[in-house]
C-alpha positions as CSV (number, residue, x, y, z in Angstrom):
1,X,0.0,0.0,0.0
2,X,3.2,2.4,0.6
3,X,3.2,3.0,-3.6
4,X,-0.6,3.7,-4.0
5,X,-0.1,6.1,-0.5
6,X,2.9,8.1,-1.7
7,X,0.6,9.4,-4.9
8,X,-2.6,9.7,-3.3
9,X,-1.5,11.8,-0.4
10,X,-0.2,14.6,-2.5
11,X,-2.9,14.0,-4.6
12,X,-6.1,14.4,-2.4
13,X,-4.5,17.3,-0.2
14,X,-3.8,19.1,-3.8
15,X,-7.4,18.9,-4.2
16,X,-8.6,20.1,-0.6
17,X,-6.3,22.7,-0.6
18,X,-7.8,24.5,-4.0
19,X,-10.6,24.9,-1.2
20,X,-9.2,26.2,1.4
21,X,-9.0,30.3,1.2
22,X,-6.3,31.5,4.2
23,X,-2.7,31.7,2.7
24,X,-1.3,30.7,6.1
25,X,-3.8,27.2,6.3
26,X,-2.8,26.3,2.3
27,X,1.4,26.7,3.2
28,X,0.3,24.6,6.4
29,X,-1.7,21.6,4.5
30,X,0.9,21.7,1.9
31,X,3.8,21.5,4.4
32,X,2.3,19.1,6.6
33,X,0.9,17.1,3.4
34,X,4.6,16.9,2.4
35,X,5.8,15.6,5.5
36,X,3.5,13.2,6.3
37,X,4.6,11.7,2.2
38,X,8.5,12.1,3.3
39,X,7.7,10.0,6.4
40,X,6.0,7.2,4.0
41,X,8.8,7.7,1.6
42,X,11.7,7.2,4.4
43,X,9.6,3.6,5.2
44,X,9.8,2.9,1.9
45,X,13.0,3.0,2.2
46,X,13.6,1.3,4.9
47,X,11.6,-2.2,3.8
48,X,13.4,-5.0,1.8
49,X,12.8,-5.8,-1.3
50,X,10.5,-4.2,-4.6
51,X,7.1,-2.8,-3.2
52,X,3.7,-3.5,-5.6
53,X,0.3,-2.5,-5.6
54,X,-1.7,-3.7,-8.6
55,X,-5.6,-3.1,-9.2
56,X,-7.7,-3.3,-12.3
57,X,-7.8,-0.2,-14.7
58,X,-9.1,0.2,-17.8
59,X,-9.3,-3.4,-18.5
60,X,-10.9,-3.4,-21.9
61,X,-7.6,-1.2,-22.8
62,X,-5.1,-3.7,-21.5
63,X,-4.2,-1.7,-19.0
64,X,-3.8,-1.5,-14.9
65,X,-3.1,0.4,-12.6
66,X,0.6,-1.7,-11.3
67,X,3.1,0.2,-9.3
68,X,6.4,-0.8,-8.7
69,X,8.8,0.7,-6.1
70,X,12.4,-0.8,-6.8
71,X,15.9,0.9,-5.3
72,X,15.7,3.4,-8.2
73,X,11.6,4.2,-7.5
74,X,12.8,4.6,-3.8
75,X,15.5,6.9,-4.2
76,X,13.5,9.1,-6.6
77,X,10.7,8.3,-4.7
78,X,12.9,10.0,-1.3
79,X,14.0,13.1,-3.9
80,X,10.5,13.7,-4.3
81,X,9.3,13.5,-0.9
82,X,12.3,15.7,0.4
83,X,12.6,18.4,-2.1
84,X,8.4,19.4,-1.5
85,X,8.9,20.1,2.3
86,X,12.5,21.2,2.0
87,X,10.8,23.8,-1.0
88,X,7.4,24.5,1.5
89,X,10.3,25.3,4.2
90,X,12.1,27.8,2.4
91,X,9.5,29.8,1.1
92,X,7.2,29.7,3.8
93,X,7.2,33.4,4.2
94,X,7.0,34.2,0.1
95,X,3.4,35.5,-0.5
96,X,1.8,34.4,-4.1
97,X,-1.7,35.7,-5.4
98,X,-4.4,32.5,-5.1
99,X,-2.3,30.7,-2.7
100,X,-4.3,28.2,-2.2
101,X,-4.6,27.3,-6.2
102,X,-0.6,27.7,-6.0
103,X,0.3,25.2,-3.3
104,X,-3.0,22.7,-4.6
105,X,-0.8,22.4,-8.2
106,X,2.4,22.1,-6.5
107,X,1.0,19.0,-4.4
108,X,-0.7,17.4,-7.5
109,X,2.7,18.0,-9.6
110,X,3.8,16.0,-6.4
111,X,1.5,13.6,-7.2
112,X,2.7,12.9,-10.9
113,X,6.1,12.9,-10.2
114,X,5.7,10.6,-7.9
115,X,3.7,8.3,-10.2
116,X,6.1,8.6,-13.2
117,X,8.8,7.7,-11.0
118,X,6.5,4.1,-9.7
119,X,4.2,3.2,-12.5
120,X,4.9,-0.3,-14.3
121,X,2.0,0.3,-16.9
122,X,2.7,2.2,-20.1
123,X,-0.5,4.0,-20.0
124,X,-0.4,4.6,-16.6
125,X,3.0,6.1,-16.8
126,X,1.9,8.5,-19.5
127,X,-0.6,9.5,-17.6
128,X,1.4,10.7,-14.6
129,X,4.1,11.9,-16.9
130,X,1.3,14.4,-18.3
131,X,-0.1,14.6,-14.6
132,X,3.0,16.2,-13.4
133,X,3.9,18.7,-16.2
134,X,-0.1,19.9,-16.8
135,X,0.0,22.0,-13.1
136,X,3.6,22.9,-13.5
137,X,1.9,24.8,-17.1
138,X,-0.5,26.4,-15.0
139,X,1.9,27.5,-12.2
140,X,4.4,29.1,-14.6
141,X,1.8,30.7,-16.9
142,X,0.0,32.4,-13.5
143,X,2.6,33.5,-10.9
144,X,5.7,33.9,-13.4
145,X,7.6,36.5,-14.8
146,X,7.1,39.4,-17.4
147,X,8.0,36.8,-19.7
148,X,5.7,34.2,-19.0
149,X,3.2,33.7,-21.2
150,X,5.8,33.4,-24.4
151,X,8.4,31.3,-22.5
152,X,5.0,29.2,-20.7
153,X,4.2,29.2,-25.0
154,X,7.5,27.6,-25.9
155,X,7.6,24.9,-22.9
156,X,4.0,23.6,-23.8
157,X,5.2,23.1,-27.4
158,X,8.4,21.6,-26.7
159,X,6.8,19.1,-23.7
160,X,3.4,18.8,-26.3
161,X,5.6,17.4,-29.2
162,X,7.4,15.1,-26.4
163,X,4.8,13.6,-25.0
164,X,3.2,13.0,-28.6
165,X,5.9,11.2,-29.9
166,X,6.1,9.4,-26.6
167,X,2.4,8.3,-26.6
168,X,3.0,7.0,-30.8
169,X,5.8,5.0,-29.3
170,X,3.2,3.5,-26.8
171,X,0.6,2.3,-28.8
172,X,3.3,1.2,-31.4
173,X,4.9,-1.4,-28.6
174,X,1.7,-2.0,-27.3
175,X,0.3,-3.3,-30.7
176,X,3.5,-5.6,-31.4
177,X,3.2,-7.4,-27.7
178,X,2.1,-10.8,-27.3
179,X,-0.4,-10.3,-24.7
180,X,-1.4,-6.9,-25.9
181,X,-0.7,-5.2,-22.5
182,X,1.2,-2.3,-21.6
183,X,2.4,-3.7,-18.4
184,X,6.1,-2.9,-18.1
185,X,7.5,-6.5,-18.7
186,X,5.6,-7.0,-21.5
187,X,7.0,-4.2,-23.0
188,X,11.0,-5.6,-22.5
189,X,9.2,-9.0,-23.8
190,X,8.4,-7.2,-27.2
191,X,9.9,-8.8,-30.1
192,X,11.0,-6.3,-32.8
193,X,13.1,-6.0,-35.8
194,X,16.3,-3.7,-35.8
195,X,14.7,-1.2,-37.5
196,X,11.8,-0.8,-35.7
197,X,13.9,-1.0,-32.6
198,X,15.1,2.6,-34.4
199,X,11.7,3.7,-34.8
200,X,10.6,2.6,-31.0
201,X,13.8,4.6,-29.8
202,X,13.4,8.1,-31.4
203,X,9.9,8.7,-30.4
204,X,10.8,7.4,-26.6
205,X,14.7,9.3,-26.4
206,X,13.0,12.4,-28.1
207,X,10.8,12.6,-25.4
208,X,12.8,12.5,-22.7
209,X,15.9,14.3,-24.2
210,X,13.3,17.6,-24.1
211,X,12.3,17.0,-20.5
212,X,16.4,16.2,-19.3
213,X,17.2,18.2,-21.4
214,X,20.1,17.7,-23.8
215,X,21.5,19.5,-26.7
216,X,20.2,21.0,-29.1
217,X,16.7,20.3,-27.1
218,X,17.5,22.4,-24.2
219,X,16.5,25.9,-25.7
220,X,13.3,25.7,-23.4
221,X,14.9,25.6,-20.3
222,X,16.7,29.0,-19.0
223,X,13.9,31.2,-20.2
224,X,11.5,28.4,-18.5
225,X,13.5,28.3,-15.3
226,X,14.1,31.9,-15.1
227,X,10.7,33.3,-15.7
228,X,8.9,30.4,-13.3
229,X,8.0,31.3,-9.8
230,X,11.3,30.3,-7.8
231,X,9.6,27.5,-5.8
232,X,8.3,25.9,-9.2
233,X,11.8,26.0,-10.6
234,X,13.3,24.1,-7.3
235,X,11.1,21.5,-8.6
236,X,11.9,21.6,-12.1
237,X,15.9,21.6,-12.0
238,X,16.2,19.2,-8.8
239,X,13.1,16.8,-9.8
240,X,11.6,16.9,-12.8
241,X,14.4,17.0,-15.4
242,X,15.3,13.4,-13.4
243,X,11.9,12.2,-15.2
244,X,13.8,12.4,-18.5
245,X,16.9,10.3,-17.0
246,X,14.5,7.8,-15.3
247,X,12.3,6.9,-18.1
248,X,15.1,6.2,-20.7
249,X,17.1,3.8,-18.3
250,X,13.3,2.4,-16.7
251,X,12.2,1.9,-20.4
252,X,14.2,2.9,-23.2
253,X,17.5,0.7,-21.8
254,X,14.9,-2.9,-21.7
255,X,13.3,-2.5,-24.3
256,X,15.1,-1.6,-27.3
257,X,18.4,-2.8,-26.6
258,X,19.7,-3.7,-30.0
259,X,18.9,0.5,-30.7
260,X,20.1,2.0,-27.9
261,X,23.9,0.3,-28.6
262,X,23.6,1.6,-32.1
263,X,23.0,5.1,-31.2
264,X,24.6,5.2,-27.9
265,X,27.9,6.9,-29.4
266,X,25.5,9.6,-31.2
267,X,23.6,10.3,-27.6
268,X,26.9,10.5,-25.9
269,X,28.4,13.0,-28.3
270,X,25.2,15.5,-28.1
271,X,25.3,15.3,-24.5
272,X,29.5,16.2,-24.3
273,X,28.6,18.8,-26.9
274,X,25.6,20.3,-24.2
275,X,28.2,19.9,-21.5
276,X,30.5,22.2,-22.9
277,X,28.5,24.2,-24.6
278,X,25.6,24.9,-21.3
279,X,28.8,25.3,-19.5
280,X,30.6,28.1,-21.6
281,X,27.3,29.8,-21.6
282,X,27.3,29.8,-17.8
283,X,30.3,31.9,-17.3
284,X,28.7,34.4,-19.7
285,X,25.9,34.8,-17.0
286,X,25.1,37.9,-15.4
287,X,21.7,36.2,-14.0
288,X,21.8,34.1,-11.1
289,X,18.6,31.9,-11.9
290,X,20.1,31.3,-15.5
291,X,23.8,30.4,-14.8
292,X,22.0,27.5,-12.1
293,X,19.8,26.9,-15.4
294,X,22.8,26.6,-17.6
295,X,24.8,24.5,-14.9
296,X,21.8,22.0,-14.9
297,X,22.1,21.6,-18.4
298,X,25.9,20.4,-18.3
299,X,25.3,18.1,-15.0
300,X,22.4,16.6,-16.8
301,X,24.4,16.1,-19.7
302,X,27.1,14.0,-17.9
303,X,24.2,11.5,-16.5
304,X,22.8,11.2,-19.9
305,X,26.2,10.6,-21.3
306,X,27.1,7.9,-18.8
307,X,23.6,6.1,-19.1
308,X,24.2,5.4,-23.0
309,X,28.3,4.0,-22.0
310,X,26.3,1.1,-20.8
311,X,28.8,-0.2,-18.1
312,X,27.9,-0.7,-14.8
313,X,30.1,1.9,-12.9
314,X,28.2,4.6,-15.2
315,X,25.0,3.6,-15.0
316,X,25.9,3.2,-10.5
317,X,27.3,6.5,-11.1
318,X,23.9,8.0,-12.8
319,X,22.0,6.5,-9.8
320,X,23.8,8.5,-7.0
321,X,24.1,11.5,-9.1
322,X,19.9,12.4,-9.4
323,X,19.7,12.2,-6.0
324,X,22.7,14.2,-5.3
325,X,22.4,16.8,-8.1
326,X,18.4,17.4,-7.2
327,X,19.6,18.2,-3.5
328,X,22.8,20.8,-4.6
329,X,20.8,22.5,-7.2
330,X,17.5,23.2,-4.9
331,X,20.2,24.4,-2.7
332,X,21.6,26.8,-4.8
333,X,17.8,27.9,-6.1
334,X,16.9,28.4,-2.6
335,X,19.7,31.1,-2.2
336,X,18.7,32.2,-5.4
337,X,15.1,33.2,-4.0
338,X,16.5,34.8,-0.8
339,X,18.4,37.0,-2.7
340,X,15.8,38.1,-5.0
341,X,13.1,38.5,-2.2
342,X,15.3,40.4,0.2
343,X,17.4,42.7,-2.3
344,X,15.2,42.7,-5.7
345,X,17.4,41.8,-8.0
346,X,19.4,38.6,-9.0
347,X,22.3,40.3,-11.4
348,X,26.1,39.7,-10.1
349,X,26.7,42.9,-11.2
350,X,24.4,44.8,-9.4
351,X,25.4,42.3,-6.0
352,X,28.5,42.5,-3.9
353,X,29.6,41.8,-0.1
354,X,26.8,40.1,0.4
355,X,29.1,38.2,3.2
356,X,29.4,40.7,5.6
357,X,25.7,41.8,6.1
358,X,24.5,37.8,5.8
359,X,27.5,35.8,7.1
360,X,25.4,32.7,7.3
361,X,24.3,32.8,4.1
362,X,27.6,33.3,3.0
363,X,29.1,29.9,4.2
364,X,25.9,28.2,3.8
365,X,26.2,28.8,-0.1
366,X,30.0,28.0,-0.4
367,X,29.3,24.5,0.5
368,X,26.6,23.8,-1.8
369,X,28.1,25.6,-4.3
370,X,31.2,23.7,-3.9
371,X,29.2,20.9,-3.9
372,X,28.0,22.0,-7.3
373,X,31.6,22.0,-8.3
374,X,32.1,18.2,-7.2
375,X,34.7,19.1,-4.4
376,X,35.9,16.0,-2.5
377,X,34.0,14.8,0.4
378,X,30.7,16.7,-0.9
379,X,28.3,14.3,-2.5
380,X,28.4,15.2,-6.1
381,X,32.5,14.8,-6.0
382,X,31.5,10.5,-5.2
383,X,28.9,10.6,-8.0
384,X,30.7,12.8,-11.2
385,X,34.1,10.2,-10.0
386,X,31.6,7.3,-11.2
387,X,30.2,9.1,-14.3
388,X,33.7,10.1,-15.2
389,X,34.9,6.7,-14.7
390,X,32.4,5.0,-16.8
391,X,32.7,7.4,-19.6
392,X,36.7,7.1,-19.5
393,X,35.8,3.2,-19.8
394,X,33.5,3.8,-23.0
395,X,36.0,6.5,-24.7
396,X,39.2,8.1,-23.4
397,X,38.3,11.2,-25.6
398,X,35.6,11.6,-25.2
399,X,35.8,11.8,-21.2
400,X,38.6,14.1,-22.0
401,X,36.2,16.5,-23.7
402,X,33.8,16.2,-20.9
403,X,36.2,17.0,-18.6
404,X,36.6,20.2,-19.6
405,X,33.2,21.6,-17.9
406,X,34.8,20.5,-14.4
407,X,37.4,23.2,-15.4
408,X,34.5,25.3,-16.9
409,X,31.9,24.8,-13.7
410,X,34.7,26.0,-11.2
411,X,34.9,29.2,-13.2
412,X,31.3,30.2,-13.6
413,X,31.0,28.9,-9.6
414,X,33.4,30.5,-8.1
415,X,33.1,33.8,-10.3
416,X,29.4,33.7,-8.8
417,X,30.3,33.1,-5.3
418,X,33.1,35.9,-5.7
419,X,30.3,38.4,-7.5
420,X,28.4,37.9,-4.7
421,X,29.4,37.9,-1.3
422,X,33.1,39.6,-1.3
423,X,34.7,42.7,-2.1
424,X,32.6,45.9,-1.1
425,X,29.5,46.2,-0.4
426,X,27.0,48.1,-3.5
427,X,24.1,49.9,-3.0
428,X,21.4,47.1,-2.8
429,X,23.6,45.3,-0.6
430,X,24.2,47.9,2.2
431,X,20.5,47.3,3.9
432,X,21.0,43.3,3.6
433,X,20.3,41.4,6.7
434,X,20.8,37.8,7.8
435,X,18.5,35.3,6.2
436,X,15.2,34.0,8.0
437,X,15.9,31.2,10.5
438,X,13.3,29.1,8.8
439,X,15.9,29.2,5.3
440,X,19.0,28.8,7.9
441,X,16.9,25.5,9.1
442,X,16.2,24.1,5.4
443,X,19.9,24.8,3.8
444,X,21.6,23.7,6.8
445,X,20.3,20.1,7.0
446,X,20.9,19.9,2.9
447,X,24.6,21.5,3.9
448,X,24.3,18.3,6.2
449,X,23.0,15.7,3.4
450,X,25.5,17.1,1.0
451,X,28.4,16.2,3.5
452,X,27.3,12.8,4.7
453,X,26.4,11.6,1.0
454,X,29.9,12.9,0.3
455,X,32.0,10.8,3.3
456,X,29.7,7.6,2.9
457,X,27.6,7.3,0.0
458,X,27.5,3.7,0.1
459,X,23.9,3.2,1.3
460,X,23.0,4.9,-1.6
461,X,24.6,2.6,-3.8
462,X,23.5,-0.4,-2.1
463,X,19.8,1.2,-2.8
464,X,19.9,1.2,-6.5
465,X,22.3,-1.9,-7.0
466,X,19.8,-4.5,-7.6
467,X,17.8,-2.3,-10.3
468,X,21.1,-1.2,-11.7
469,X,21.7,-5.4,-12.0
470,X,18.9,-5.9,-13.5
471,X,18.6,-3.6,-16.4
472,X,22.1,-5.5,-17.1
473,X,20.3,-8.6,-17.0
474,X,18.2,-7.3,-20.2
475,X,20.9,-6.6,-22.6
């Protein structure tokens, strides 16, 4: 029952809070609905072996409503359910217009993340996947920026098109498997010819390339993550760009097998080419929100890169790095939004010792954006190690190209860091004051997570090392 709790929680407090009218009783219900799914999602955790619920649904259809929580559900499953209470936390005291329709589509995006990340039905995966992107429209379209409405425009397109092809790709395996069912291990049962192996694997990867995304797919992103409401973005750039990474190694890996080693070396390249390229742009950045935006791109990159090498250590290293990278970069957005709310603007030029009105903030920051830059003994240093080592494995040159945007991410990190919080203070910085205790609270125990996960990631490993096993046991 843990499976069918961890959606319906989020989903039926989304609903009752689109009632409620106080701002102060909506940020409550959502908090406390958040909890209570961390709490379900830390027992998860804790139990042995794959969780299942299964019930009929749409039978006439073939279909069912199966959930499966492997390692891999579980850890993305705990992502989820810490990233919504660590976001409620941090921006408790942020005021929106219709709170209560702000925090009821946050909790139902909760909802269909939650489901993507534990269906093991075709249908009923599609059905989350558009579960969690349809309120995640609504919230950037309403409470973003100037820009919104073009840059909402652009992502609908980009994500329509995606799901689309994805949904072709369905009914296309759907129609060749024996049972005609689009249960999950009917669908790595399917029996198809090379070439419509191809055929199976563009209108899947496409998909999930624009929701990572990866190069040249990626155009939707800054503009997306700088003109959504900072809360929103947390949640796209720590969770919902790990949708993309989770479908192609739930699905894409299994099932097409034969297609993914033929066009593995293509994948690879356009993700190096990203991780360069997102990471060049970066140090360009006078923005805060878009250099994180940019950075997200090249970190995504890497993971995609290492999924397609197709050796364990890669795909190990892919498993520790969504967890890890979703925890930094909500981190970093969460500084992001303090600075913003507190000063009114997030250029580096307009910013400048920051550290000496908001000392807290200041060494709070350095460590997750060291972090960011994969420092030893901070969790992403254990993870980009692993993706680095399976890439070398696959190419030598390749992993020497990519290894230029570890050079590149120190540059555009520290420059920020520098920009911000040393040298003399500017005009907008002289009234500064030290950050809430409520954001102190929230970025400390990440600051916490980030050094623990660095100094013994193992458990994490040992989470994920039977799923990563058996997509092996598919090839």
């Amino acid at each position: 029952m843990i499976p069918l709790l961890l959606i319906l929680i989020p989903l039926l407090s989304g609903l009752a809070v689109f009632f409620l009218k106080d701002a102060t009783t909506s940020k409550a219900l959502a908090l406390g609905s958040s909890v209570i799914t961390l709490a379900l999602s830390l027992m998860a955790v804790s139990s042995k072996g794959v969780l299942h619920y299964d019930a009929s649904w749409l039978p006439g259809l073939g279909g069912r409503f199966t959930l499966m929580q492997d390692g891999m559900g579980k850890m993305l499953g705990l992502l989820t359910a810490i990233s919504f209470p660590v976001v409620f936390a941090a921006t408790f005291k942020n005021t929106y217009q219709k709170p209560a329709a702000f925090y009821g589509l946050m909790l139902l995006t909760q909802a269909g993340l939650l489901g993507v990340f534990l269906a093991a039905d075709a249908l009923l995966f599609y059905f989350f996947w558009e579960l969690a992107l349809i309120p995640v429209y609504f919230l950037c379209s309403i409470w973003g920026g100037e820009k919104r409405i073009a840059v909402t425009f652009k992502f609908f397109i980009y994500t329509f098109i995606g799901s689309l092809l994805m949904l072709v790709g369905i009914l296309f395996v759907y129609a060749h498997t024996a049972d005609h069912s689009f249960a999950l291990q009917s669908f790595y049962n399917v029996q198809l010819t090379g070439k419509q192996q191809a055929y199976v694997f563009a209108l899947f990867f496409i998909a999930f390339a624009i929701k990572m995304p990866i190069f040249p797919l990626h155009t939707w992103q800054p503009d997306a993550y700088e003109q959504a409401p900072t809360a929103t973005t947390m949640i796209l750039s720590g969770v919902m760009v790990k949708m993309g990474l989770f479908a192609v190694i739930r699905w894409v890996l299994p099932m097409v097998p034969g297609a993914v080693k033929g066009h593995a070396l293509f994948v690879i390249i356009l993700s190096v080419i990203g991780m360069v390229y997102a990471s060049l742009i970066a140090i360009k950045q006078d923005d805060i929100k878009r250099l994180i935006a940019y950075s997200s791109i090249a970190h995504i990159g890497l993971m995609c890169a290492a999924i397609f090498t197709q050796n364990q250590i890669g795909l190990e290293g892919v498993m520790i790095q969504m967890f890890n990278h979703g925890i930094n970069v909500i981190g970093l957005w969460i500084v992001a939004d303090v600075i913003e709310q507190q000063l009114g603007t997030r250029k580096f030029s307009e910013l400048g010792g920051l550290a000496q009105k908001a000392p807290t903030l200041a060494i709070l920051l350095v460590v997750m954006a060291l972090a960011n830059v994969a420092l030893p003994l901070t969790n992403a240093f254990v993870g980009e190690f692993l993706l680095f080592n399976g890439l070398f494995q696959y190419n030598i040159w390749i992993a020497a190209v990519a290894g230029i945007s570890i050079i590149l991410s120190a540059v555009y990190t520290l420059n920020m860091i520098q920009k911000i919080f040393y040298g003399n203070t500017v005009e907008k910085t002289n009234n500064a004051v030290e950050i809430d205790f409520n954001v102190q609270v929230v970025l400390s125990v990440l600051v916490v997570m980030v050094l623990v996960m660095g100094v013994y990631p193992q458990p994490m490993i040992d989470l994920t090392k039977d799923t990563v096993n058996a997509i092996f046991a598919h090839r």
